[in-house]
FIKOLZA-1660 file (N, C-alpha, C; in steps of 0.1 Angstrom, whole numbers, plus 5000, padded with zeros to 4 digits):
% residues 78
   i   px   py   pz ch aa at
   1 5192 5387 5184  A  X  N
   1 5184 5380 5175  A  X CA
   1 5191 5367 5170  A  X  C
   2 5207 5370 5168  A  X  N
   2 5216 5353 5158  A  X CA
   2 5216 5347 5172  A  X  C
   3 5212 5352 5185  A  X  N
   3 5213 5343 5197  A  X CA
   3 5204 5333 5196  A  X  C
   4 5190 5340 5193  A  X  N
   4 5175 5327 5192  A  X CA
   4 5175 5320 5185  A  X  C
   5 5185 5330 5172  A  X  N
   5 5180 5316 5163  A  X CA
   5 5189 5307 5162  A  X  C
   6 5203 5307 5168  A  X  N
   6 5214 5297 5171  A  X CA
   6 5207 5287 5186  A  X  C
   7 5196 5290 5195  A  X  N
   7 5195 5283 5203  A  X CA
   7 5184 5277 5195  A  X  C
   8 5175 5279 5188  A  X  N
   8 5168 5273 5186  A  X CA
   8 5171 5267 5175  A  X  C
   9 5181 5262 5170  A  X  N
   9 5188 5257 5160  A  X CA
   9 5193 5241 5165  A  X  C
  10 5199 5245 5175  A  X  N
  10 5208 5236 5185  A  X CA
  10 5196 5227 5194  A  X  C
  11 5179 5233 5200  A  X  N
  11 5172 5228 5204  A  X CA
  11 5165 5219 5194  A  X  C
  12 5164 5224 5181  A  X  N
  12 5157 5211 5175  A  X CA
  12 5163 5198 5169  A  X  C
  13 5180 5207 5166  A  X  N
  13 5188 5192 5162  A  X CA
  13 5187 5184 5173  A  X  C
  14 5190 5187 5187  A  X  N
  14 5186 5181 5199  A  X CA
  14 5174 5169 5198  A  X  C
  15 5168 5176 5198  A  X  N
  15 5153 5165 5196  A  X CA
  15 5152 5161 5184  A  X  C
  16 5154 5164 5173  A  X  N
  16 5155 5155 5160  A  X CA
  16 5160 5140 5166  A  X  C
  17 5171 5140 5171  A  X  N
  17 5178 5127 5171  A  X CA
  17 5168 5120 5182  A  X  C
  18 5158 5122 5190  A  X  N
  18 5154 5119 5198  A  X CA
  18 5137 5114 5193  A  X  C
  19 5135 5124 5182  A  X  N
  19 5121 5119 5178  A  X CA
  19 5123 5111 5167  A  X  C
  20 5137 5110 5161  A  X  N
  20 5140 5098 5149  A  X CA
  20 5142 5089 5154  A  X  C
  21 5145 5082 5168  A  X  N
  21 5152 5077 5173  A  X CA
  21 5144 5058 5170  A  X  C
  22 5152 5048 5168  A  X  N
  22 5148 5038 5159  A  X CA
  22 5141 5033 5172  A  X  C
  23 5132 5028 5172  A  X  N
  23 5123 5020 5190  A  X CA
  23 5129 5005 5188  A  X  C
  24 5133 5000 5199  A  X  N
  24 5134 4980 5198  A  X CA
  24 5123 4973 5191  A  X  C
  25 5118 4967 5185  A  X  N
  25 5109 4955 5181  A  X CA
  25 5103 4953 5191  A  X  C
  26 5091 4951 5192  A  X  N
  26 5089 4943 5203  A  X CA
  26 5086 4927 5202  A  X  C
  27 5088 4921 5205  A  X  N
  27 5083 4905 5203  A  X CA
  27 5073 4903 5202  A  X  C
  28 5076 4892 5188  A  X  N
  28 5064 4890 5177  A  X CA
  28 5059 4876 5183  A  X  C
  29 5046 4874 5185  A  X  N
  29 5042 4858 5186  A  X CA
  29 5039 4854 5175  A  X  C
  30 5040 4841 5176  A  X  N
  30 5041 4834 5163  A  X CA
  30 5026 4833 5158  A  X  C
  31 5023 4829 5166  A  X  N
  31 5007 4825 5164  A  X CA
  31 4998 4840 5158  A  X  C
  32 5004 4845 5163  A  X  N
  32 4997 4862 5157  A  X CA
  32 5002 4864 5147  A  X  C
  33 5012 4863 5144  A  X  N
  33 5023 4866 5131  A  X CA
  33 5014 4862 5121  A  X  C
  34 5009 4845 5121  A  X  N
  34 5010 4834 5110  A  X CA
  34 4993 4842 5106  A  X  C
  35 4989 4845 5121  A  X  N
  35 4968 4845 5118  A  X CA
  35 4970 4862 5107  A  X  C
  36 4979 4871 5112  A  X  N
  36 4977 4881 5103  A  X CA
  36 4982 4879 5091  A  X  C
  37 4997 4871 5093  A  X  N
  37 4996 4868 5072  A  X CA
  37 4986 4858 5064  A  X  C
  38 4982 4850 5072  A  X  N
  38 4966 4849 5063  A  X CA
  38 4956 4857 5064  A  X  C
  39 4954 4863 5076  A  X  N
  39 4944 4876 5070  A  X CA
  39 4948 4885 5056  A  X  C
  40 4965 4886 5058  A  X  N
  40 4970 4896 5047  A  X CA
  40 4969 4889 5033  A  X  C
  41 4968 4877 5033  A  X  N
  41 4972 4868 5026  A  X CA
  41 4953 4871 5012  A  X  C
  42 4944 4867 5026  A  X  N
  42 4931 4866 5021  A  X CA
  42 4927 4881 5017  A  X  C
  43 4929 4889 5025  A  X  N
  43 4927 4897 5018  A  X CA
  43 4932 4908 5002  A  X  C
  44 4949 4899 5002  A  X  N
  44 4954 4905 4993  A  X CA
  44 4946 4893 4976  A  X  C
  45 4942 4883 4979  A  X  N
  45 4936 4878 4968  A  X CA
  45 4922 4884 4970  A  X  C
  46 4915 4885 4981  A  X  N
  46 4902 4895 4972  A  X CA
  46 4903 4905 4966  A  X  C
  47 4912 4915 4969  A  X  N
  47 4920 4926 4962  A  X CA
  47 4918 4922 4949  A  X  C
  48 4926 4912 4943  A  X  N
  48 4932 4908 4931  A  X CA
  48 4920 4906 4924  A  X  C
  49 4914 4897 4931  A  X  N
  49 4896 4892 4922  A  X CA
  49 4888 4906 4922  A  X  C
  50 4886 4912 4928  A  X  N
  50 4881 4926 4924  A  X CA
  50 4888 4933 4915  A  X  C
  51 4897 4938 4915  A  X  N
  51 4909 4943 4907  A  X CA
  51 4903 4938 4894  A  X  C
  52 4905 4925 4890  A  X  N
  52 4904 4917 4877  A  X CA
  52 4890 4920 4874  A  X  C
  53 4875 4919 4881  A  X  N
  53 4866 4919 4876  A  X CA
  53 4864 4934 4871  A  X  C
  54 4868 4944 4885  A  X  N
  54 4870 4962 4874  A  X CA
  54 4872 4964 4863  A  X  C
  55 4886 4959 4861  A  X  N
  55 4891 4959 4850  A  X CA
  55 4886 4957 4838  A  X  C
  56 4876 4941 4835  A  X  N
  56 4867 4932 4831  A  X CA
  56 4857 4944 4826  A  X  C
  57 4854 4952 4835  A  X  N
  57 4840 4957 4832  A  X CA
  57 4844 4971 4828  A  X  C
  58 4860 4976 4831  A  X  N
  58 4863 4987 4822  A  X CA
  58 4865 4985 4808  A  X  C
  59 4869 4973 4805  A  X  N
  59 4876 4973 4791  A  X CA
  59 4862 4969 4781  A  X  C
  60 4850 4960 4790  A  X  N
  60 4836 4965 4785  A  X CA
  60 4830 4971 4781  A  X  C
  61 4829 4982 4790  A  X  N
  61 4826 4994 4785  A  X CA
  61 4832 5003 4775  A  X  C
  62 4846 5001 4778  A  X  N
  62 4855 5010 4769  A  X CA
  62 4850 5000 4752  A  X  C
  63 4852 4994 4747  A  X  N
  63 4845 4982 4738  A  X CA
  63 4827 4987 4736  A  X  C
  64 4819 4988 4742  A  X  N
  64 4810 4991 4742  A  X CA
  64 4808 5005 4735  A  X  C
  65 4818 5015 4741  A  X  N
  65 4815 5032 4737  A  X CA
  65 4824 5034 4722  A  X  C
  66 4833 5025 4721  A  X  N
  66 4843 5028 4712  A  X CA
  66 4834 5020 4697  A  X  C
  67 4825 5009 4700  A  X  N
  67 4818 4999 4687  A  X CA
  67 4825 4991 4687  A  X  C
  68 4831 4988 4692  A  X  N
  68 4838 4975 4691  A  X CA
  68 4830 4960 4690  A  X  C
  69 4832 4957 4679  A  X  N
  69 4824 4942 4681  A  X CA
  69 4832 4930 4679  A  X  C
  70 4829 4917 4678  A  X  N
  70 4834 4909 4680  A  X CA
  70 4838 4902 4697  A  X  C
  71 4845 4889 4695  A  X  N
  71 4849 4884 4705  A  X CA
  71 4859 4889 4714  A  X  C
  72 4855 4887 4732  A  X  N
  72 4872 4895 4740  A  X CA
  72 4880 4888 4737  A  X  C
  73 4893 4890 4734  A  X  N
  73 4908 4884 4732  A  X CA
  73 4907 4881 4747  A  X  C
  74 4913 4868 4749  A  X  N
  74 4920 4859 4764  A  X CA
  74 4930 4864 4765  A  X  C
  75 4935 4870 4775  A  X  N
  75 4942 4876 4781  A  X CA
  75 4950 4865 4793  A  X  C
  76 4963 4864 4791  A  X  N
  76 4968 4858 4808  A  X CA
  76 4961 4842 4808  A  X  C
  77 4957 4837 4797  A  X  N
  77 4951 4817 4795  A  X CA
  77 4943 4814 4806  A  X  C
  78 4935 4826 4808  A  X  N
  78 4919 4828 4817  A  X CA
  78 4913 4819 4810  A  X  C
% end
């Protein structure tokens, strides 16, 4: 029985090193590089503009249920 479990001890360190194993890069073209960081680019400010309008319409509401009256305080020289 300490036989199986010593070989099968020894078989997965084995392949550990083999499925951790870091791969080469492969080569990046530029022209793809640049088109996905503006994609990442555009899409990380629509993020942001949604983000803000959520927010916008949480703190509304939260103001709305709580009675809050009066003017929103400017936040960030919006």
């Amino acid at each position: 029985m300490n036989f199986r479990i010593l070989l099968m001890s020894v078989a997965m360190a084995a392949t550990a090193g083999v499925v951790w194993a870091k791969l080469p890069a492969a080569p990046a073209d530029p022209a793809k590089a640049a088109e996905a960081k503006a994609k990442a680019d555009e899409a990380a400010k629509k993020d942001a503009d949604l983000l803000g309008k959520y927010q916008d319409k949480a703190a509304a509401n939260y103001r709305k249920n709580k009675g809050i009256k009066g003017p929103v305080p400017k936040v960030g020289g919006k």
